[in-house]
C-alpha positions as CSV (number, residue, x, y, z in Angstrom):
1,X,42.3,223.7,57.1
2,X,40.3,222.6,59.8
3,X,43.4,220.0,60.5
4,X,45.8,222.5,60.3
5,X,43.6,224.5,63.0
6,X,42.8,221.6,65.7
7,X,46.7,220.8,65.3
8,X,47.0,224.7,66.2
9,X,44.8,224.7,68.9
10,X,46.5,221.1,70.2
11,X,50.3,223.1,70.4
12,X,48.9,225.8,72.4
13,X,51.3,228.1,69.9
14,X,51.5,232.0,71.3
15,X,48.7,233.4,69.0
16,X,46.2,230.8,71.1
17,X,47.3,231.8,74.0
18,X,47.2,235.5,73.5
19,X,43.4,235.5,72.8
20,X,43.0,232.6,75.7
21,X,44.8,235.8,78.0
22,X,41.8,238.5,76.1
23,X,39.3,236.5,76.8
24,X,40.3,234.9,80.4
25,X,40.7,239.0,81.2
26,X,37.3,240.0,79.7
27,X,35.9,236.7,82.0
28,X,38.0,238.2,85.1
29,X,36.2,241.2,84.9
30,X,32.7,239.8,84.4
31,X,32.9,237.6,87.2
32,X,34.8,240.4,89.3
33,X,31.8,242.7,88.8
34,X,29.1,239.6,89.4
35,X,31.0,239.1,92.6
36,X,31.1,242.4,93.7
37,X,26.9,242.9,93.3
38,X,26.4,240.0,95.6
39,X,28.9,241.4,98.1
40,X,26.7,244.4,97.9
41,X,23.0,242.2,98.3
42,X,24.5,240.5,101.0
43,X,25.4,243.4,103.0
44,X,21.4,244.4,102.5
45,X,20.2,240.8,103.2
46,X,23.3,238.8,105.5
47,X,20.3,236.3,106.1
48,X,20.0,235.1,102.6
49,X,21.7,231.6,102.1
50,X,21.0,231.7,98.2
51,X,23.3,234.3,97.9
52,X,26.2,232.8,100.2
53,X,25.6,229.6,97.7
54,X,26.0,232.4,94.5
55,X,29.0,234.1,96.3
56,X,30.8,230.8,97.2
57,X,30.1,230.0,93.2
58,X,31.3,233.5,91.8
59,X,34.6,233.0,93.8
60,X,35.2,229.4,92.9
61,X,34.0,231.3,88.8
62,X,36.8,233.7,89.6
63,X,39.9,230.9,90.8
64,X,39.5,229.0,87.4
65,X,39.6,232.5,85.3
66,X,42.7,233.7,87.3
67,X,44.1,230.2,86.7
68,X,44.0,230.5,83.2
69,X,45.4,233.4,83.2
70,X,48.6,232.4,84.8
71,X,48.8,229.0,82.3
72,X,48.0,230.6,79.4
73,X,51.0,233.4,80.3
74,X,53.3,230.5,81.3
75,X,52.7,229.0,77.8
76,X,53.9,232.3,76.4
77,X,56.5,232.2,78.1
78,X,57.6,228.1,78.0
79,X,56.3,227.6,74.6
80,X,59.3,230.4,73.8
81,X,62.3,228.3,71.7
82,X,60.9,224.8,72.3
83,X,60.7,222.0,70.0
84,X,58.4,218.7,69.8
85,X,59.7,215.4,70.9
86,X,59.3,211.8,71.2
87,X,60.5,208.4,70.9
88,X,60.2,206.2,67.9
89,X,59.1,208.1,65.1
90,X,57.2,205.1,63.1
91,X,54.2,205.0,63.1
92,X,53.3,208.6,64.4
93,X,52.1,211.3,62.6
94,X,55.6,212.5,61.7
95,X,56.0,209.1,60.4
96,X,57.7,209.1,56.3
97,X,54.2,207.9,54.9
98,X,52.6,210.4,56.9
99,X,54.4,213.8,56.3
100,X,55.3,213.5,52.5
101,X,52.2,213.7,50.7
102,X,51.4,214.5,46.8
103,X,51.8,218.6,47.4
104,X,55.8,217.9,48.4
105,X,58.0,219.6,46.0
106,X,61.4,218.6,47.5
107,X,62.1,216.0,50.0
108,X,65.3,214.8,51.8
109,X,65.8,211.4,53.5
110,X,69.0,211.3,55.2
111,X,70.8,208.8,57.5
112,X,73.8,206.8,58.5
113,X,72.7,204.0,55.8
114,X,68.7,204.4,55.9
115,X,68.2,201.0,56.7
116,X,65.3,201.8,59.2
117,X,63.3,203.1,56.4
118,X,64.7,200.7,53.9
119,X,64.0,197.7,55.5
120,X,60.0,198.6,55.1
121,X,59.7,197.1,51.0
122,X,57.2,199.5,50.5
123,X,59.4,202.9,51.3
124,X,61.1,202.8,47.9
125,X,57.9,201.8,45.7
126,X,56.0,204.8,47.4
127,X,58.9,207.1,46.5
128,X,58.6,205.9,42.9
129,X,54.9,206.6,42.8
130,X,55.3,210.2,44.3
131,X,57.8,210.5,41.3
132,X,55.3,209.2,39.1
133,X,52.0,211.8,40.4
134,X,54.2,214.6,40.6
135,X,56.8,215.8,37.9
136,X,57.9,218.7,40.3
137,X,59.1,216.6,43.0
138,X,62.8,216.2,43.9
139,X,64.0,213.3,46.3
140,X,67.2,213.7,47.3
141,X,69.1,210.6,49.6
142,X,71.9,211.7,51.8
143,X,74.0,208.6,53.8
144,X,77.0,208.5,55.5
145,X,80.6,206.9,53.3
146,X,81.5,203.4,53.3
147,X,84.8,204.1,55.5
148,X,82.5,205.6,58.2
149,X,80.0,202.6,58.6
150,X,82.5,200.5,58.8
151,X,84.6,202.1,61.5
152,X,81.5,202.6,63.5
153,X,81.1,198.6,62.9
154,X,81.8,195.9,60.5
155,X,78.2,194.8,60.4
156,X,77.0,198.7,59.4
157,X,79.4,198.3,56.6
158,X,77.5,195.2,55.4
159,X,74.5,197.3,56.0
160,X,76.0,199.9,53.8
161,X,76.3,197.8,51.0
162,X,72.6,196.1,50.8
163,X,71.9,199.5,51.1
164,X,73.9,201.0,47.7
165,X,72.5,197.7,46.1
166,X,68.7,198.8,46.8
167,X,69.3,202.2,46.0
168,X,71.0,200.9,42.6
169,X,67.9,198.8,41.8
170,X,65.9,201.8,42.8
171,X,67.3,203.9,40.2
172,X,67.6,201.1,37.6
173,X,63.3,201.0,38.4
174,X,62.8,204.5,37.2
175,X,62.9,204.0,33.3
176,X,61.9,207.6,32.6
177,X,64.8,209.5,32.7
178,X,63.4,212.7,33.6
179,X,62.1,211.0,36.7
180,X,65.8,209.8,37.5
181,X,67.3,213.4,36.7
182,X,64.9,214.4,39.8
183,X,66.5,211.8,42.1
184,X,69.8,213.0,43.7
185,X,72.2,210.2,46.0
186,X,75.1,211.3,48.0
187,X,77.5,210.2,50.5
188,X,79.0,212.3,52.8
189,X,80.6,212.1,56.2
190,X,78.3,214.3,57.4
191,X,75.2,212.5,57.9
192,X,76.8,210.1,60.7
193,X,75.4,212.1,63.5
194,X,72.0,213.0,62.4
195,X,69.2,211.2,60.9
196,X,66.5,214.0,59.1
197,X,63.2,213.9,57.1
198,X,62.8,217.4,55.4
199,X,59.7,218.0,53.8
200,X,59.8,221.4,51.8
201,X,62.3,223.3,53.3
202,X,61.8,226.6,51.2
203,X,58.3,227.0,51.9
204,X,57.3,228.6,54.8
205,X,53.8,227.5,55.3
206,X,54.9,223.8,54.5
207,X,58.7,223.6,55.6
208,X,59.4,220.3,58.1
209,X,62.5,218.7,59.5
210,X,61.6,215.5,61.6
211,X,65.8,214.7,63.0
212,X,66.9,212.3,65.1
213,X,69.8,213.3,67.2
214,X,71.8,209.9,67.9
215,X,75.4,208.5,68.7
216,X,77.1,207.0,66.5
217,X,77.7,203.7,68.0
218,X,73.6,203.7,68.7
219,X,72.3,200.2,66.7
220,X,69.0,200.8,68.1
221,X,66.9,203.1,65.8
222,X,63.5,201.9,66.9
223,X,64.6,203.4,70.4
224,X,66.0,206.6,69.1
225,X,64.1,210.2,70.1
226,X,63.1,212.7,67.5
227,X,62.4,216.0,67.3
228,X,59.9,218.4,65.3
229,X,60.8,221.6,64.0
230,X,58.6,223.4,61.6
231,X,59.3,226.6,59.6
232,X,56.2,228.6,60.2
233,X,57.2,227.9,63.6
234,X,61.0,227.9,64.7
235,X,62.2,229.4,61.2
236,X,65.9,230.3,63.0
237,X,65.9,226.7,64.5
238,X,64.9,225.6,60.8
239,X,67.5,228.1,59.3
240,X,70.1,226.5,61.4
241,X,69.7,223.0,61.0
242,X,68.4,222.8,57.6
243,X,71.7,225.0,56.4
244,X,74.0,222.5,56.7
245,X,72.0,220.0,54.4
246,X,73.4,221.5,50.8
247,X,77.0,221.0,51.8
248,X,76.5,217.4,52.1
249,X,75.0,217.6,48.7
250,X,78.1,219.4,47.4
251,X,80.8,218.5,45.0
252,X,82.2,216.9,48.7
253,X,80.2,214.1,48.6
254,X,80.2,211.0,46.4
255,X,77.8,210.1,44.3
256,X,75.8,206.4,44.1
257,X,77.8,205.7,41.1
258,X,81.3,206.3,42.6
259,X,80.1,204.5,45.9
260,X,79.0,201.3,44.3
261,X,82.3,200.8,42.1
262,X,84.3,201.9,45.8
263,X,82.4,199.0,46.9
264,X,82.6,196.6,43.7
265,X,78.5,196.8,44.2
């Protein structure tokens, strides 16, 4: 909780800056009426410095609150629609590690051919011990078809395939097959533009989508951008991009299986 409220507090979100708009006002007002008493003593006593000193202090008091004001009402109305970004998710706090934790229910990891999170040994094992702690968790793995790597480039397609032959040897790992039953692997074309990590995405207090927006012929994934959108937050921005995910889950795509005999794997 007290994570969840410093991040708050760090995003400036609207509720923040409502009461930060409250309170400046009630401040306004205090200083407003200090102000105006030694404008009042002064005209009684014009020959008392200490109270130049006080006036010049009340007006300097009164700057900062009316400064606030107008930032925290710019944050209203900037804050309106916008998303977090960066560049280079790994290591951040929206890194995999970080965001999928032992409360996830249902997690998607989707790419061209995941190899920026496959390439770390230690992304598959931790998936197998999330399987292990929690017997409601669902991981499903969404990458692009074999024809579309290798049209982008011929070295992709190699890519493709150490990639179908780790996830193979992933599956192969999990001996308990209701563990398996709650891994789901697809292929579909539609994962060529967009690289996503969805934490959740039907729960509205804990529903994430970390995506990287990229073009196709980008090889350079540790230089990519990504952006933040959370349910609580954006939930039309979530709805939108999040509702495209089950088609590429559909009876469209290919399964690991039907890949890996495509690709004599």
């Amino acid at each position: 909780m007290i994570r969840r409220l410093i991040y708050r507090l760090s995003m400036q979100s609207p509720l923040i800056s409502g009461i930060g708009i409250v309170v400046s006002l009630i401040g306004l007002a205090v200083v407003g009426i200090y102000v105006w008493k030694i404008s009042r003593q002064l005209i009684g006593d014009p020959l008392n410095s200490l109270l130049y000193f006080q006036a010049i202090g009340s007006l300097f008091a009164l700057l900062i609150v009316i400064r606030s004001i107008f930032g925290d009402i710019l944050n209203l109305i900037e804050r309106d629609g916008k998303i977090e970004t960066g560049t280079s998710v790994s290591g951040t706090r929206y890194d995999f590690f970080r965001i999928f934790d032992r409360r996830c229910s249902e997690i998607y990891l989707i790419g061209q051919n995941l190899r920026t999170l496959l390439d770390r040994p230690c992304t598959l094992t931790h998936l197998t011990k999330m399987l292990k702690a929690n017997s409601n968790l669902h991981v499903k793995l969404l990458l692009s078809t074999p024809e579309i790597m290798t049209l982008i480039d011929p070295a992709a397609g190699t890519h493709h395939i150490q990639t179908v032959k780790q996830l193979k040897d992933f599956c192969s790992g999990l001996k308990d097959a209701q563990m398996l039953a709650r891994v789901t692997i697809r292929f579909h074309p539609g994962t060529t533009a967009l690289s996503a990590l969805i934490r959740d995405p039907n729960s509205e207090t804990r529903g994430i989508i970390i995506f990287t927006p990229k073009w196709a012929t980008d090889l350079e994934p540790g230089n990519r951008i990504y952006c933040v959108v959370r349910k609580w937050k954006d939930p039309e921005i979530f709805k939108r991009i999040f509702g495209h995910v089950p088609i590429m889950v559909g009876r469209d795509a290919m399964t690991l299986e039907e890949v890996a005999n495509k690709l004599g794997v």
